[in-house]
Each structure stands twice: as C-alpha cells, then as structure tokens.
C-alpha positions in Angstrom: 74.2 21.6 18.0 70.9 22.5 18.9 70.1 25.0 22.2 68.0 23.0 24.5 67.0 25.7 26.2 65.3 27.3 22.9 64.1 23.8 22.5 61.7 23.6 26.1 60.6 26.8 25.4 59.1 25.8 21.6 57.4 22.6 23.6 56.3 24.9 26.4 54.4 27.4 23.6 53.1 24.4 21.7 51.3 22.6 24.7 47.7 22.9 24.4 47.2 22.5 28.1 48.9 25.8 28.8 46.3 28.3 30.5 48.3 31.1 28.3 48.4 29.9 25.5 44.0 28.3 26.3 43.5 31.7 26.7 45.7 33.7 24.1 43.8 31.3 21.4 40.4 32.2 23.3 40.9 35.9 23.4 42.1 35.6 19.3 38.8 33.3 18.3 36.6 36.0 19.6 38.2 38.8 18.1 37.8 37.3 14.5 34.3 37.2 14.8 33.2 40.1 13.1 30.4 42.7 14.0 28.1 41.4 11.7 28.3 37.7 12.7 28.3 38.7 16.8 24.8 40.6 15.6 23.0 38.1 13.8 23.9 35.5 16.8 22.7 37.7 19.1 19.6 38.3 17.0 19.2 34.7 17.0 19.3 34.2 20.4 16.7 36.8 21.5 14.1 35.3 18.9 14.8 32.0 20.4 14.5 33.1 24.0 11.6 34.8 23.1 9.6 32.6 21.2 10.4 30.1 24.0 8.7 32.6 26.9 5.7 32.9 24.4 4.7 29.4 24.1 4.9 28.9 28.0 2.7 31.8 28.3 0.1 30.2 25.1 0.2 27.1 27.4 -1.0 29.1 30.3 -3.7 30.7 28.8 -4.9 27.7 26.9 -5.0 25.7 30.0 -6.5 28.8 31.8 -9.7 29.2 29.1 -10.0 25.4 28.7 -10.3 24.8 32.5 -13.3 28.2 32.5 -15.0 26.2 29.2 -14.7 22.9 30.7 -17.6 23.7 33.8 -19.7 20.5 35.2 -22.2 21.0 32.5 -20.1 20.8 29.7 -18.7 17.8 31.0 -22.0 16.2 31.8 -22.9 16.8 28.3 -19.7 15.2 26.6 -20.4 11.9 29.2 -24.1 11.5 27.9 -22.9 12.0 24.3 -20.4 9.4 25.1 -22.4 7.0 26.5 -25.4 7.5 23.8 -22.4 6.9 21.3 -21.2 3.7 22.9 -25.4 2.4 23.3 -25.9 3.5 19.2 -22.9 1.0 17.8 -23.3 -2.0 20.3 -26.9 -1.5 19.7 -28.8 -4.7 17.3 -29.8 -3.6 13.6 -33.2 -1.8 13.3 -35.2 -3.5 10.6 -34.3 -0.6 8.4 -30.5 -1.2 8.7 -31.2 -5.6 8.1 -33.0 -4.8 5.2 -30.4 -2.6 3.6 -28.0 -5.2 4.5 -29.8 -8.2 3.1 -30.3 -6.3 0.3 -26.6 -5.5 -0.2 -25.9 -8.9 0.4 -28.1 -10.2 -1.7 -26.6 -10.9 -5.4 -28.3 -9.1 -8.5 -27.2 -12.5 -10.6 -28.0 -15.5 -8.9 -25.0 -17.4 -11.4 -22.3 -16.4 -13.5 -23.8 -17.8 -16.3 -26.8 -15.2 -16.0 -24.2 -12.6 -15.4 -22.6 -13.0 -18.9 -25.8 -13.9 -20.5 -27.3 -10.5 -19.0 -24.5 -8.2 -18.6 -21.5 -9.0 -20.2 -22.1 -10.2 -23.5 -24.5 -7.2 -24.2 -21.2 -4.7 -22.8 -19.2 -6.7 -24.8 -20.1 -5.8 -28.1 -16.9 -7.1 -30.3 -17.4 -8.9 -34.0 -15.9 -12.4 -33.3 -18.5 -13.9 -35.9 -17.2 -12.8 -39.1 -14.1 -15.5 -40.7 -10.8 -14.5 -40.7 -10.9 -12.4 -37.6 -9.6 -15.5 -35.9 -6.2 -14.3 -35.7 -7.3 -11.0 -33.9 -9.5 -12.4 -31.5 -11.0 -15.5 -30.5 -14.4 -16.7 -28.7 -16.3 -19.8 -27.5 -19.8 -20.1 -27.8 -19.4 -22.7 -24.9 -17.2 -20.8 -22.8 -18.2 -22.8 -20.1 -16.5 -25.9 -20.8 -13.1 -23.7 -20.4 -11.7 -24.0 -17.0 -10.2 -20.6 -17.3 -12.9 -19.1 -18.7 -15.4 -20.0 -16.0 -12.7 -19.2 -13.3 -12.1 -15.8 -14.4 -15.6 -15.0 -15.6 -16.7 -15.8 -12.2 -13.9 -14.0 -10.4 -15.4 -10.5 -12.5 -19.0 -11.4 -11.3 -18.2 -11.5 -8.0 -15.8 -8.3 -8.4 -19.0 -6.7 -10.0 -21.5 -8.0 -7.3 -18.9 -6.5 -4.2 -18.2 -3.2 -6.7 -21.9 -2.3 -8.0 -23.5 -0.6 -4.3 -20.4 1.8 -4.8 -21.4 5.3 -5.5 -18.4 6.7 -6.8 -15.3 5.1 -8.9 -16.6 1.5 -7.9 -17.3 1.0 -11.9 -15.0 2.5 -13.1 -12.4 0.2 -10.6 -14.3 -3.1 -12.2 -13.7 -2.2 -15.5 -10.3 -1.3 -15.4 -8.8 -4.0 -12.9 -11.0 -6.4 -13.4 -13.3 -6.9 -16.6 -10.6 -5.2 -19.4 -8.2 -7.1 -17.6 -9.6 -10.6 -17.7 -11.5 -10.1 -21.5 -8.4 -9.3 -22.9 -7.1 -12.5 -21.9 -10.0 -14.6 -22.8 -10.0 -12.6 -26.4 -6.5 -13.4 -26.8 -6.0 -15.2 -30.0 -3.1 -17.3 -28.3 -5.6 -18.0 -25.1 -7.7 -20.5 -23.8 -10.4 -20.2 -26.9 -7.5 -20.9 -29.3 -8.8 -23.6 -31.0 -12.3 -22.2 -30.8 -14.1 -20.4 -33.1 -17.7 -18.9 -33.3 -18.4 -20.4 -36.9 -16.2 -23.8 -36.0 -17.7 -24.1 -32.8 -15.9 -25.6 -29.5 -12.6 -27.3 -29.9 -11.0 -29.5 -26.9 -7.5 -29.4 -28.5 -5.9 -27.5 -25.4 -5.4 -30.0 -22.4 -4.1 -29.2 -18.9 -0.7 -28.1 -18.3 1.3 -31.3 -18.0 2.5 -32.0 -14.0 4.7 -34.2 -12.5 4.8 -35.1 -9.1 6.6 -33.3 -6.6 8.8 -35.1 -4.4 7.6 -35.4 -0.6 9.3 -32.2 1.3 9.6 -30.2 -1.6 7.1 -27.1 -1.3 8.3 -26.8 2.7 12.0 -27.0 1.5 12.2 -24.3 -1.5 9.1 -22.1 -0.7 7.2 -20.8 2.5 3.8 -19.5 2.9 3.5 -16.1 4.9 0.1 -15.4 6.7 -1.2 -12.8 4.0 -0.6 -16.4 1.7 2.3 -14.8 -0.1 4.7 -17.5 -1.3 8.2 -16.8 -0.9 11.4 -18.6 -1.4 13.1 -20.0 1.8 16.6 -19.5 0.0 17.5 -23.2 0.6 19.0 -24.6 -2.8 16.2 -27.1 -4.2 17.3 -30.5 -5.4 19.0 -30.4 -9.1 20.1 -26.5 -8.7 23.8 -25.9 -10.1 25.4 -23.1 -7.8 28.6 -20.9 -9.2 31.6 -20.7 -7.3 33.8 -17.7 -7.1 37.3 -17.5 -6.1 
C-alpha cells in the first residue's frame, strides 16, 4: 500500500509553480555557467553597449558639421544648380543635338537588299559554289524569293542599323546573337535553301507549312497573351486532349 503522505510531498517537489523549487532551479542554472562563458557574455555586452553610444554620438556630430556646411550660400548654390539642371533637360534640341539625332536615325542601308549586297555577302565569305558541297551548306542566289530568308535577313539589318553607333561590344553583340545566329540557319543544308543550289539555281520545291483552321474560341480558350506579348497556356484542357486519371 502506498503512503500518501510520501505521495503529496513527490507532487509538491515536482510542481513547477513552486517559488522553491522556481528558484532552487534558478540559483542551479547560474551556477553551471562557467567563468569563461559569464566572461565572454559580459564581453559581449559591453562591445554592444558601446558600439551603440558611439553611433548616437557619430549621429550627433554628423548632423552638427552638416548643419555648419549647410550655410545659406551653399544652399543657394545647390537651388540654382537645381533649377539650371531642370531648364537643361526640358530644354528643345540645339541644332547640334538634331543633327546627331537625325544622323543616328538615319539608316546607313536604305534596304536590306543593299545591306546584303554591301555588307553581308562580302563578311560572308563561305564556298557554296563548288558541287558537292550541297550537303554541307546551302545557298540561293535569289534569296529573296524565300520568305524566311528575307524575314530574318531583314531582322539582322535592322539589329545592325540599331547596334552600329555603339562604341563598345555593340558588334560584337550583332555577330553573336544575331548575324551567326540567323546565317547558320539559312546555311543549313536541311533549311529554307534546301532545294537550292548556286550551280542549279532557285528551286520552289518547299511550300508553306500546311494549316488548318482553328476553330472559333480556340486561341482565347488554350492560350493567353500577357502584355510583354508572351503566350502562355491558360491550363484549360483544349478540345481532343486525353487526361489520365489516378486512383
């Protein structure tokens, strides 16, 4: 049979809201901290306290020599700098500055077929002539009656005519994203000058992509068009789609 006396008295010295025991566990946390530990966080306070009472007094003395530099001329001066800042940019173009701009503005190839006659087929310097080559890469005399070709031959004309008043890695940005990138796919064997040859001449063999009709509601349904023009899929199953169940 169990003593219930020794029984209240193990409750009474387990009870954590006993103000004995609160402060017998107190007394005993404190104690295991050792010397070292108590240093460092008193070390650690004091650099704390201290860097805190130094900033307030860097505060003081900033605002203190900013308020002796800041006298009425001073801040005269920075209102007429202001103000002759403001009149420069809403100011119109000297004829200087139009000039420059038309000139910028002004294309250096008035047509993209002077632009490859000129600029690109001279860069360009690749043997498509020769027989047998047809299989490494391909050309068309008549490049212009390729809808691709003229497309992206007119996309790197007016890449080159934004890119040439650079003064830095503007070339060197038109050849790598734009002209490598668009003559590798017009010198593709497999592209749009398949059937095309410089001793055979111009072939029409390739037609358009064939299409069909979309049905009314389709693009609104399937896709959407954000403002940058970025087409994204609306998540709505299209017409046709099969969708896999799982148990």
């Amino acid at each position: 049979m169990s003593n219930p006396t020794n029984g209240q008295s193990s409750q009474a010295g387990t009870n954590p809201a006993d103000p004995a025991q609160a402060m017998a566990e107190a007394v005993a946390q404190a104690t295991a901290i050792s010397p070292q530990q108590l240093s460092a966080a008193l070390a650690d306070a004091v650099r704390r306290a201290v860097g805190a009472q130094v900033a307030e007094v860097a505060k003081k003395v900033a605002k203190s020599a900013l308020g002796e530099l800041l006298t009425d001329e001073v801040v005269a001066g920075m209102h007429e700098s202001a103000q002759a800042a403001a009149a420069e940019a809403l100011a119109p173009p000297t004829p200087q500055q139009q000039e420059a701009e038309a000139e910028r503005k002004e294309l250096h190839f008035k047509t993209v077929e002077d632009f490859v006659r000129e600029y690109l087929s001279p860069c360009y310097a690749r043997e498509v002539s020769r027989s047998g080559l047809e299989g490494q890469i391909r050309w068309c005399p008549m490049w212009h009656e390729h809808a691709e070709a003229v497309a992206r031959l007119t996309a790197m004309w007016r890449a080159w005519e934004h890119l040439r008043h650079g003064e830095d890695v503007q070339m060197s940005q038109f050849w790598r994203d734009h002209a490598d990138h668009h003559m590798a796919h017009l010198f593709d064997p497999k592209g749009t000058f398949e059937h095309c040859s410089v001793a055979k001449g111009h072939s029409e063999k390739l037609v358009p992509l064939p299409l069909e009709a979309a049905p009314p509601g389709a693009f609104g349904e399937a896709y959407e068009q954000l403002e940058s023009g970025l087409i994204v899929p609306t998540g709505v199953v299209s017409r046709g789609e099969v969708v896999l169940e799982f148990p």
